[in-house]
Each structure stands twice: as structure tokens, then as C-alpha cells.
C-alpha positions as CSV (number, residue, x, y, z in Angstrom):
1,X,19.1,58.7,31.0
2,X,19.5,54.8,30.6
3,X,18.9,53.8,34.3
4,X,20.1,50.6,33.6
5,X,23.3,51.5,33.6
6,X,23.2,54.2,36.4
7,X,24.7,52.8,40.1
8,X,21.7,52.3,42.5
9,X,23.2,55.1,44.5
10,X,23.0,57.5,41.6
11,X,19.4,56.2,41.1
12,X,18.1,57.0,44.8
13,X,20.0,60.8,44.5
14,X,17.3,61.5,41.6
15,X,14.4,59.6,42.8
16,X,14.6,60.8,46.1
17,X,16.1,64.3,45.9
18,X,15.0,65.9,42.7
19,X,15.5,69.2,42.9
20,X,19.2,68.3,44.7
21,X,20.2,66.1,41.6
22,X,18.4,68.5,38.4
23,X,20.9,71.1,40.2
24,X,23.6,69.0,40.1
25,X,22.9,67.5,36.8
26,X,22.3,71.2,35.3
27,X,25.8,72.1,36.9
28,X,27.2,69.0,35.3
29,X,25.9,69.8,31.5
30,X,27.2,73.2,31.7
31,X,30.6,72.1,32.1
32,X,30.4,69.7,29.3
33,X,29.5,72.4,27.4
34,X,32.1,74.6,28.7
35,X,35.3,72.0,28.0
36,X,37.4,71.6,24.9
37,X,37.4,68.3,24.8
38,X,35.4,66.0,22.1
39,X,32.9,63.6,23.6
40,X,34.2,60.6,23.1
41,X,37.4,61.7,24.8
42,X,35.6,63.7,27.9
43,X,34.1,60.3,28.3
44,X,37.7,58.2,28.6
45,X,39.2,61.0,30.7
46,X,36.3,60.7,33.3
47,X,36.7,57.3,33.5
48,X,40.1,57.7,34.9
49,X,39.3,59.9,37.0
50,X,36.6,57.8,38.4
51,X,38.8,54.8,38.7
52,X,41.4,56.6,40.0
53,X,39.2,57.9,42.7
54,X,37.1,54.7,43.5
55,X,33.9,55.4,42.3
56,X,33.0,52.5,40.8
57,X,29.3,53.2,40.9
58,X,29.1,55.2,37.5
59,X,32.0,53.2,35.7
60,X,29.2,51.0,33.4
61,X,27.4,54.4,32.7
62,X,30.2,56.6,31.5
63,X,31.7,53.1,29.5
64,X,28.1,52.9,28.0
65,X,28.4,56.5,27.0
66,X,32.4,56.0,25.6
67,X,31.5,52.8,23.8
68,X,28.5,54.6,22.0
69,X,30.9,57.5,21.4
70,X,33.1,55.2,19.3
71,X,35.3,53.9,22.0
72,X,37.3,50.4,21.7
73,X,38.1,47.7,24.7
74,X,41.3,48.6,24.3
75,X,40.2,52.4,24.9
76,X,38.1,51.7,28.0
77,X,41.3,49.3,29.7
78,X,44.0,52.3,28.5
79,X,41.4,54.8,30.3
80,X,41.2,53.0,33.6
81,X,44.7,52.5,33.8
82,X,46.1,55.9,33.4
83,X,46.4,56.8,36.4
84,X,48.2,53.6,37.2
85,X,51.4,55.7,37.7
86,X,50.2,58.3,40.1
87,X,47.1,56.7,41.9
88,X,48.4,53.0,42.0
89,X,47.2,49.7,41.8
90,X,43.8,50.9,43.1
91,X,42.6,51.9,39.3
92,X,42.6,48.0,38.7
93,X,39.5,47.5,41.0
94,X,37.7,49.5,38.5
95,X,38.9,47.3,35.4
96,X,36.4,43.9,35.8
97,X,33.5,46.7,36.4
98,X,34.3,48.3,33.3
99,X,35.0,45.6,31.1
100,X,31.9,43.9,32.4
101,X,30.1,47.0,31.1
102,X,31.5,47.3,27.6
103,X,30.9,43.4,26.8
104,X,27.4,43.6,28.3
């Protein structure tokens, strides 16, 4: 895991709770492996959910992970602003953050 990219927050969880965060990262690859959905697109799909719910901390990770999946700009702004209709103008917090992340 690039910690570079992982939110400070995320960071501490592993560092200071490892047997808390291998549990939850364990949970976490088992249902990646148990959706239907290619990577690339798991990846975009996150990333609305995570802007729709405000959790900008792992928006640079999971648009490092998109962009090395084959994702475009114009991907990573169409994910974030999904959920534009049902969650409102809140998803746009998340848009510098991510575009930030896929220029870096």
C-alpha cells in the first residue's frame, strides 16, 4: 500500500491498531473479490460513494488506484459527480481533492 496517497487518518488506523485494520482490510479484499464489477469500475463507483458521503480522506488513494486502472480525468470528474442528483452539491467538495490527485 502506497502510503503516500493514504489520508493520515487511514495511516494512524494501521499503525496504531494493527490487528483492528488487517481485520478490516481482510473484510475489505473479500468483497472485492466477491463483486461483479471490473476493477477499474469498482474503483469509479467508490469514489462516488465516497464523495457522496464526505470522506474525502481516501479520495487521492482510490483516484491513484482508478487512474492506474486505465481511468481518464474526465472518468474521475463524471465519478465524483454522480451522485450530484441525489446527494447534492456536497459531491463538489470532493472534486479539487480528486483532481488534485490524478494530475499529481
Amino acid at each position: 500500500m502506497d502510503k503516500k496517497n493514504i489520508s493520515h487518518a487511514f495511516s494512524t488506523f494501521i499503525e496504531e491498531a494493527p490487528g483492528h485494520s488487517q481485520a478490516w482490510l481482510g473484510a475489505v479484499r473479500q468483497l472485492d473479490a466477491a463483486g461483479a464489477l471490473e476493477q477499474k469500475t469498482a474503483e469509479l463507483a467508490y469514489l462516488a460513494v465516497l464523495a457522496a458521503m464526505r470522506l474525502e480522506g481516501g479520495i487521492s488513494f482510490h483516484v491513484k488506484q482508478a487512474k492506474a486502472l486505465g481511468a481518464s480525468r474526465e472518468e474521475i470528474i463524471s465519478a465524483i459527480l454522480v451522485g450530484l442528483p441525489a446527494a447534492g452539491n456536497t459531491v463538489i467538495q470532493s472534486l479539487p481533492i480528486a483532481l488534485a490527485a490524478f494530475d499529481d
